[in-house]
Structures are given as C-alpha cells and as structure tokens.
C-alpha positions as CSV (number, residue, x, y, z in Angstrom):
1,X,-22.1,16.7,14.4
2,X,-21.0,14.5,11.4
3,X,-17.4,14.9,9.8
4,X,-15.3,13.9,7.5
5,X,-11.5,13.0,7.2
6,X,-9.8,13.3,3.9
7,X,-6.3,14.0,2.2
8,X,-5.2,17.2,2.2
9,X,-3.2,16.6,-0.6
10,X,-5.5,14.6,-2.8
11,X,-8.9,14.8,-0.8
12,X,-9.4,11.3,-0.8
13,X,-11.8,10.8,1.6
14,X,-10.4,8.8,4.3
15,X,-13.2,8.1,7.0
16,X,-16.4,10.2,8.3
17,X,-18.1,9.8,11.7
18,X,-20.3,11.3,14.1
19,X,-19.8,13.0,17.6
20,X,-21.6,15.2,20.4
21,X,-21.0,18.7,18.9
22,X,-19.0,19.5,22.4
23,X,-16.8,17.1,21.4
24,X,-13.7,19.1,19.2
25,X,-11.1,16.6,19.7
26,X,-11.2,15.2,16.5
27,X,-7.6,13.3,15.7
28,X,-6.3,13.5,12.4
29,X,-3.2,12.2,11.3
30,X,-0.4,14.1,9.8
31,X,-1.4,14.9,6.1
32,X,-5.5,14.9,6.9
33,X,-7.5,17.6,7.4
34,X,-10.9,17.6,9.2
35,X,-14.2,19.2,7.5
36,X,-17.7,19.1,9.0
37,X,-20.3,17.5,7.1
38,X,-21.7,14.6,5.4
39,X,-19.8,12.1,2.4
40,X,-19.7,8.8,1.1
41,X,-16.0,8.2,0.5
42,X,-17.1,5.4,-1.9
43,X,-18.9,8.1,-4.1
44,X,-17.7,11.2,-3.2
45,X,-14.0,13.7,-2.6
46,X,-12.9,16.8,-1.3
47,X,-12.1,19.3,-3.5
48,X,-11.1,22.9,-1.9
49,X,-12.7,22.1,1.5
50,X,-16.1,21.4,-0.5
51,X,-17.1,17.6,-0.9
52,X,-17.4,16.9,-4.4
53,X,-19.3,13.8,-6.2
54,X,-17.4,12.0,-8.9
55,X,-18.7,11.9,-11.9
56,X,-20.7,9.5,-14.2
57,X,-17.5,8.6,-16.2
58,X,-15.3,9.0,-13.0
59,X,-17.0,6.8,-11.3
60,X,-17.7,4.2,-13.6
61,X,-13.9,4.1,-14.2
62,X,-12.9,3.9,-10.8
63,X,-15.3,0.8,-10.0
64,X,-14.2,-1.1,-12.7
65,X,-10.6,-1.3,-12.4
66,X,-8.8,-4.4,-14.1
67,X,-5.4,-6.2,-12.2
68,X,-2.7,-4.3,-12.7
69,X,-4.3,-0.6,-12.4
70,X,-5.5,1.8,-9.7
71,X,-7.6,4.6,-8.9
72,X,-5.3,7.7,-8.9
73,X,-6.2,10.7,-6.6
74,X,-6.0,13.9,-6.8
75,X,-5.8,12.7,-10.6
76,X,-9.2,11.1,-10.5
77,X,-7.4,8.9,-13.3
78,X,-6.8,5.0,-13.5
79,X,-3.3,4.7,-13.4
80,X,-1.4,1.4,-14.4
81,X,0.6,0.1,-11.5
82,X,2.0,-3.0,-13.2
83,X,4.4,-3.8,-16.3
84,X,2.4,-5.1,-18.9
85,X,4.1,-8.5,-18.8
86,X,2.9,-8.5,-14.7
87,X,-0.4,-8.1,-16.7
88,X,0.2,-10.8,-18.5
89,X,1.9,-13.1,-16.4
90,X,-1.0,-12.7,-13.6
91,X,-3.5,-13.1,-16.5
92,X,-1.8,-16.5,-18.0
93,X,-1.9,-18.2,-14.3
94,X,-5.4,-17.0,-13.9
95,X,-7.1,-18.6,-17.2
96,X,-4.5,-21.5,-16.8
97,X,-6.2,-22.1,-13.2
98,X,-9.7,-21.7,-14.5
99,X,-8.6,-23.9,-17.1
100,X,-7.4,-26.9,-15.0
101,X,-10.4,-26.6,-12.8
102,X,-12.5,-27.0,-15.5
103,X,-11.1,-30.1,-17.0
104,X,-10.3,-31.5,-13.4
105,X,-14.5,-31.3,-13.3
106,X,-14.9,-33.4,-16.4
107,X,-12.4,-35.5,-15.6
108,X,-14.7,-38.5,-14.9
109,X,-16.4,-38.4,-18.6
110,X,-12.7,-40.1,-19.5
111,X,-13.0,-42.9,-17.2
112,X,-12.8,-46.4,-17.9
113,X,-15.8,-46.9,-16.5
114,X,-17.5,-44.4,-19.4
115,X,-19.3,-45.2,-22.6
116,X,-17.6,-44.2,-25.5
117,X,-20.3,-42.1,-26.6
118,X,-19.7,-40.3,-23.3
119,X,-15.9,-40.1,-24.2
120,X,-16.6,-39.0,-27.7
121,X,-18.8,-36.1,-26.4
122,X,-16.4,-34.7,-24.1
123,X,-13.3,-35.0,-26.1
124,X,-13.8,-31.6,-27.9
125,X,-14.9,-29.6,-25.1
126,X,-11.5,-31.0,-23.3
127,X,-9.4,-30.4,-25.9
128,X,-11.1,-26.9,-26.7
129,X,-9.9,-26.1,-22.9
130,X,-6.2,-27.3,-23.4
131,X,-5.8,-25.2,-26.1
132,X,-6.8,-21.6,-24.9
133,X,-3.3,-20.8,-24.4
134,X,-3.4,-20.9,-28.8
135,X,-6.4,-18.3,-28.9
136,X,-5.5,-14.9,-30.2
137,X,-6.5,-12.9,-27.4
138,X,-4.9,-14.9,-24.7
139,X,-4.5,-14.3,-22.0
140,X,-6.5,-11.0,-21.7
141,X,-9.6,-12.3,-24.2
142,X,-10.6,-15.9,-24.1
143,X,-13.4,-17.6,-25.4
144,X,-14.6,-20.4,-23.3
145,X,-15.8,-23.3,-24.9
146,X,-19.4,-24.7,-23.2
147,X,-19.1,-28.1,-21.7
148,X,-21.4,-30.7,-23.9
149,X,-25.0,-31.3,-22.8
C-alpha cells in the first residue's frame, strides 16, 4: 500500500512511503493527515483529500525562486520573505565575492614578471570588474565583462 503524508492545512505534501497493507499504524504528526495513494511532493499537493498536480505556471514559479522569496502553500504563490534591502545587501556581497574571485584569478597578468603587452591587455577587463558596483542594475543586473583572449 503506498501513502502519502501532507498538511492538513495547506496540503503540502510532506513525505509518501510504502507498507504491507496489514500494516495501519501509520504515524502522523499533529497537523498531518494520511491519504492512500501515490505523489511526487516535488510536483504535486493535496487539495480536498485529492492529490493535485501544480500547474505549468505554478510550477515553473515555484522552481525558480530568487534569494529572498519562498514558495507559499496553501497560496501556491511566491511570497517575499526578505526586506528589499536584505535583497540587496545579500545581492551586493554576492557579485562583490564573484567579483574578487575573478580579479584574484588574473591577478598574475599584473606581475612584475609580465610583459607589458600582457599588462596592457588585462588592464580593462580588471578595471571593468572593479567597477560593477557603478553599473545601473547593480546589484540585481550585472553585466560581466569577458576576460581578454
């Protein structure tokens, strides 16, 4: 016997399993309710004891959630779980980090040890990195600059 057990409140599907049909004793926790059956949480709820498949839009929203939001049940909304400016700040560290990374793995075209028409190449691309904190969009839209070939 397959089953499945979800939310009564929300019908958020909360895990499914299998078990010799002599076996009843099924434990759900307080707020869960036990319905017999087949689901893929990932893909599918309960909605008044039936399980119900998201849809197209539904789903597509719900597997492409951005920092800062959630997937809302019995909503079946995204919901924004963080201020804007935790948005923001989160963003900012994010592109600053993937910004020092980048110019930490060209730091070596700058070396002493270079040519200057190495030096010269790089210079743009490096300075195009530093200054991604001036871009419009920043932090939520950045444009990266491609490293020199």
């Amino acid at each position: 016997m397959n089953y499945i057990i979800y939310n009564s409140n929300t019908g958020q599907i909360h895990r499914t399993g299998s078990c010799p049909e002599a076996y009843i004793e099924i434990q759900c926790l307080d707020g869960e309710k036990l319905l017999i059956g087949d689901a893929n949480p990932l893909t599918q709820y309960v909605l008044a004891g039936a399980v119900t498949t998201f849809t197209e839009a539904e789903q597509s929203a719900k597997d492409n959630l951005t920092y800062g939001y959630a997937w809302a049940m019995p909503e079946r909304a995204v919901v924004q779980i963080l201020t804007d400016d935790e948005i923001t700040a989160y963003l900012a560290t994010q592109a600053r980090a993937k910004r020092d990374q980048l110019l930490t793995s060209c730091d070596w075209t700058q070396t002493a040890d270079q040519s200057s028409a190495i030096k010269t190449l790089w210079q743009p691309y490096r300075q195009d990195l530093r200054d991604i904190t001036l871009q419009t969009g920043f932090p939520a839209t950045i444009v990266w600059p491609t490293p020199p070939t």
